[in-house]
Every structure is written in structure tokens, then in C-alpha cells.
N, C-alpha and C positions, 0 to 999 in steps of 0.2 A: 504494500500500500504506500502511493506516493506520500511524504510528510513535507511541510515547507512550515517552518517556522524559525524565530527567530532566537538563537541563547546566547540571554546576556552574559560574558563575562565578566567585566566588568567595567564603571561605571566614574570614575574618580578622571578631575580633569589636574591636570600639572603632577598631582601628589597624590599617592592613595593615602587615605584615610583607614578604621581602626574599622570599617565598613564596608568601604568603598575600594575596591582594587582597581590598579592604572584597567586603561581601555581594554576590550576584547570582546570581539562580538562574530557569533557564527552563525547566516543563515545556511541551516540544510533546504535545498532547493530540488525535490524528487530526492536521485540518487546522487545528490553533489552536495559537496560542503563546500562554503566560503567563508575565509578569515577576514574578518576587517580590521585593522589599525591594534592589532598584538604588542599590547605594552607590556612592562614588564611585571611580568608574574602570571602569562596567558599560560604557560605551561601546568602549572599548578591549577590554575581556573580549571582548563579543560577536565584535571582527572577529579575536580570536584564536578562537575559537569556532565560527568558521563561521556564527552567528548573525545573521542581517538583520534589518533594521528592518521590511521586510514583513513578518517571522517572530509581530509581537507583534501580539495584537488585544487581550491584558487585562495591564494592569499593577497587581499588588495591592501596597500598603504594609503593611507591620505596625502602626509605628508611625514617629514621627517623631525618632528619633535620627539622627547622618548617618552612621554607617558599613550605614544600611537605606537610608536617603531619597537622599542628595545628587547620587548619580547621576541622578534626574532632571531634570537639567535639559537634562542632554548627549542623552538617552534621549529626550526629548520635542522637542528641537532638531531630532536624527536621524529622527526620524520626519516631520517635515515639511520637512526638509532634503529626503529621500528621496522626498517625496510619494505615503505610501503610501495605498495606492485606496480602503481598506479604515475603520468605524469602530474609534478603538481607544478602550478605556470602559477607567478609573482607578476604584480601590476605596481607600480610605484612611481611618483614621480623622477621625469630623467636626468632632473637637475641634481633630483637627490643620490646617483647611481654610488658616488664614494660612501656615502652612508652606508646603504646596500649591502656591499662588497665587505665592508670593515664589520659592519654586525655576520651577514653568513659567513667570515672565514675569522669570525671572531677567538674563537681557540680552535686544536686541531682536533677533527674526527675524521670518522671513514665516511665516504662519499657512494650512498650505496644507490640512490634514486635521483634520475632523472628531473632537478628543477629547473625551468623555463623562464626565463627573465622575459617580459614585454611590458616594455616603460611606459608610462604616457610622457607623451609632447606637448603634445593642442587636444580639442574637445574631438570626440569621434568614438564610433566602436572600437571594441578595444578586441570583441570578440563574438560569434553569432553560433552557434552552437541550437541543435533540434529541441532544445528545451527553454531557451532564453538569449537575447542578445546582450552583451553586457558595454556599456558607455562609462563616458569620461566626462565632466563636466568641470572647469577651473574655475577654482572659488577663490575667496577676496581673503588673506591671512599675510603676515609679515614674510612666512615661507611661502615657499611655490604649495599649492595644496590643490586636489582634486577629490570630488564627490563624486561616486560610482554609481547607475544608474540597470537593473534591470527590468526586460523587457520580454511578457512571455510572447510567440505568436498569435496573434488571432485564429479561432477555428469559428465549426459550426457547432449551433445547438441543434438536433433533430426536431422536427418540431411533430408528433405523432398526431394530431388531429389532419393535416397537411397529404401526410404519408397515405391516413387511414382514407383520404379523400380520392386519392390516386392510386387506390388499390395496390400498395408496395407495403410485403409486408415481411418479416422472415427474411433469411439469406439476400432476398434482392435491398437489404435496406443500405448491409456491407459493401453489397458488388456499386447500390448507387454512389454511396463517401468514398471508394477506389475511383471508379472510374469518371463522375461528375456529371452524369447523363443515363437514364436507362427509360425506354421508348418512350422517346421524347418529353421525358420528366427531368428535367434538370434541378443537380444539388439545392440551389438558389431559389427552386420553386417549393421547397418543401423542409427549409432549413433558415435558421437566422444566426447571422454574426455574434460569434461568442467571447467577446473582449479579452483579448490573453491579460494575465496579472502583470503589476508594476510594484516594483519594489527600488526604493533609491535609500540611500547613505551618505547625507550628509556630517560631518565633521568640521572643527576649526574654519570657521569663515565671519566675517560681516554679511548684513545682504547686499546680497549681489543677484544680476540676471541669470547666473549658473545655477543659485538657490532654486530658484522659482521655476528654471530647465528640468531639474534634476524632482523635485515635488511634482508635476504639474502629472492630475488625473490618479496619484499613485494608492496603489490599495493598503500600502505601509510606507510609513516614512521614517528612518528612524536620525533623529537632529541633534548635535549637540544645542544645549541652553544653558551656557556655561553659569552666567547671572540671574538674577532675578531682574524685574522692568527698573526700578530704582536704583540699580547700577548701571544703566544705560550707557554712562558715560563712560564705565570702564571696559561694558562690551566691546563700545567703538576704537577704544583705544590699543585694545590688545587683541581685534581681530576675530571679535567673538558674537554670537547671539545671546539675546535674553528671552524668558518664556515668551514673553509676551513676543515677541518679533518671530522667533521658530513658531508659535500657533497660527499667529495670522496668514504667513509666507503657505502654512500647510492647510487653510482654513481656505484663502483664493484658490490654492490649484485644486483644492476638491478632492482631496485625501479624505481616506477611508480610515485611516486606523494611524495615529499620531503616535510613537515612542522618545518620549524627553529622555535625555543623556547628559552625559560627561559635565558634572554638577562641580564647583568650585567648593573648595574645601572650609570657605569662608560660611555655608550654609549647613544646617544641621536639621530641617523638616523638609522633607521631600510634598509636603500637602501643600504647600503655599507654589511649587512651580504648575501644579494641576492646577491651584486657585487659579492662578494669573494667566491660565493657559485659556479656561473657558473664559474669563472676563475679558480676554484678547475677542472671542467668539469663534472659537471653537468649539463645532457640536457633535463631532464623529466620535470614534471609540479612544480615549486616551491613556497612555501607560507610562506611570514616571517610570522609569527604570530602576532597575535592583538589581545588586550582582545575585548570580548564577538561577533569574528567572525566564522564566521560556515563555515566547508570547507566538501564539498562532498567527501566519498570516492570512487575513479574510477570507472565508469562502469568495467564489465567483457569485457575484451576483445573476 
């Protein structure tokens, strides 16, 4: 049975906290894992997590701060510690590639699997694959930083009253979704467009046009909200959002299911960024985060 949901690992932005571990976040998507932004102590996270090293085929970086990056090293150990069978392909920005390089060959091991470097540059696909396309989007941060954007295909929904109307019933209903035609009933006459799912990863940014790129339509969003609205002025300064500007940004493009993130270490009640979040007017499904919780992403509508 396909699963796609999201686990938190954790949730602390700059510093972790006595609660709060640096970043780490895995969406399983069907049969695939993705790492996002592995700071330090995602090793540990994962085996509190139930999370394997088999579990990852794509590890995306934001950017290269280390409460995102420094868990790499332990993450990139562990997968060839583990000898997993599989390749696993690294997305990170290109500017940050000596980073990279200094955390994977950080001390010595053996080299037993296959890892695939593919940097981002500029905004674009990064990758399209039978289950999801995955994009790039440059966001507004004092480093170079990118927000990762996936994209399922569109299918059909069968639509059985349609079918039952044109006498297709049993075996012909396969042979019509194979071939797209059968006498002279066409797919389109007895089916409707079934919006593939959207999933985007926003991290470390001000707003910007990539925010609102990388949000727009999406059935999960998951944002850092580093501040609360009354430190607005130190959002802007170090590159960051606050509840209130990550709900709204996710409230215009008509997101489905909102997850707040990477919380400064300055706050100690996670209710008051849910306050600020619906008072922004946010009315979809909302989830402060917390380390090592797992949040569904939306059925299709």
C-alpha cells in the first residue's frame, strides 16, 4: 500500500533546544524517501523514527547553514555503512558544492553505494520520475538557498455512471485506460481529470516570488516560521519568515494542509504560532510541528 507522509525530525532553527532537534524532515512518497535539510543529529532522529537508511533515495539541501546541512555527514556514513542497494542522488545548492564535499569526505569510510551529486543553479526541474516531478525554486536568504517543489502527474478519475451509460463494463474498462479509445468511446468521454498531488519545502527565506512559486495550489506545504509577527523586524533582517507571513503566503496559493517549522529558540509555546497563523486567515488543516511527528499528506480530493 502506497504511504506519502511527512516525518518530522526535527524542528529547532540555529540551535537545538532541550526539545527541539536541528532540522530533519522525511517525506516517504509511495516507495521513495526524501531527506530534506539533515542537520545535525538526523542520524539519531531517524532511529528514533523508525527511519532506515534504505528508506532514502533523494537527499535535498536548502542551503548550507549547519543547523540544514551538518547532519550529512553521519547520513551519508549511514548509508554506506548500511550498504544500501539502491542509487541515492543529493540536490544542493552549486554554490555551496565545497561544503558538500568537506561534510561527505568529512572523516574516512568505505565507499560502498552509489551517491549522485545534481546541484541546483537557476529554478527548473531538477528531476521527473513516473511518480513525481521534483523542482527548484531560489528563495531570498543571506546564502544562496533553494525550496524544493513536488509535482504528482495528472490522471483520470473513472467516472462509473458515464461507463454504465456506454455499456463498458468488466475487462473493457482496463483495455479503454490502455489504449484511450474503444468503439468509438473515448477515455475523455467517460472519465475526469484527477489532479496529481503537490507537495513543496520551503526553508530559510524572506518573501519572495519563489515562496509563492513553490506554495501555489499545494496539498502540503511545509514553511519555516522562524519568528512570531512581533519580531517582524528581525524576520526581515536575518532572512526569515514569521507565522503570520508563512500562513498568509500559504492561505493565497490555496494550500491544503499548512506545517509551521524551524521555531527560534527565543520561543517556548508552540500555540501562539497556530494562534497567529489562523489570525493571519488561515482556514485549511494546520500542524505546528514537533520533533519525530508524522503528519499525512491529504487524501486527493
Amino acid at each position: 500500500m502506497s504511504v506519502r507522509e511527512l516525518v518530522v525530525l526535527g524542528t529547532a532553527s540555529q540551535v537545538p533546544t532541550r526539545h527541539r532537534n536541528h532540522n530533519g524532515y522525511l517525506l516517504r512518497w509511495d516507495g521513495e524517501g526524501i531527506l530534506f535539510d539533515p542537520g545535525e543529529g538526523t542520524q539519531r532522529q531517524m532511529l528514533r523514527a523508525g527511519v532506515a537508511a534504505h528508506d532514502l533515495n533523494r537527499i535535498c539541501v536548502t542551503h548550507f547553514h549547519g543547523d540544514h546541512s551538518l547532519g550529512l555527514a553521519g547520513v551519508i556514513q549511514r548509508i554506506n555503512l548500511d550498504q544500501v542497494p539502491h542509487e541515492v542522488t543529493a540536490h544542493y545548492p552549486r554554490s555551496g558544492k565545497r561544503f558538500f564535499d568537506r561534510l561527505r569526505y568529512a572523516t574516512a569510510y568505505r565507499e560502498t553505494v552509489r551517491l549522485t551529486e545534481v546541484p541546483v543553479a537557476a529554478d527548473g526541474v531538477l528531476a521527473a520520475t513516473p511518480g513525481y516531478t521534483l523542482e527548484a525554486r531560489r528563495l531570498s536568504h543571506p546564502v544562496e538557498s533553494y525550496g524544493y517543489r513536488l509535482t504528482e502527474p495528472d490522471g483520470r478519475r473513472m467516472l462509473p455512471e458515464r461507463l454504465a451509460a456506454h455499456g463498458i463494463e468488466g475487462p473493457d474498462v482496463g483495455r479503454l485506460q490502455r489504449e484511450g479509445v474503444l468503439d468509438g468511446v473515448t477515455l475523455e468521454d467517460v472519465s475526469e481529470v484527477r489532479r496529481g498531488q503537490r507537495f513543496a519545502f520551503v526553508m530559510d527565506t524572506r518573501l519572495c516570488d519563489g515562496v509563492h512559486a513553490l506554495a501555489d495550489g499545494c496539498d502540503m506545504l511545509v514553511i519555516e516560521s522562524t519568528f512570531l509577527d512581533e519580531d517582524t523586524g528581525l524576520a526581515v533582517e536575518h532572512g526569515h519568515l514569521t507565522a503570520g507571513q508563512a500562513a498568509r503566503a500559504a492561505r493565497d496559493a490555496g494550500v491544503r494542509h499548512l506545517v509551521l517549522t524551524h521555531f527560534s529558540q527565543r520561543y517556548s509555546e508552540p500555540e501562539e504560532f497556530e494562534r497567529q497563523a489562523r489570525a493571519a486567515g488561515f482556514e485549511g488543516e494546520l500542524t505546528v510541528a514537533r520533533d519525530l511527528l508524522r503528519v499525512p499528506v491529504p487524501k486527493r480530493r
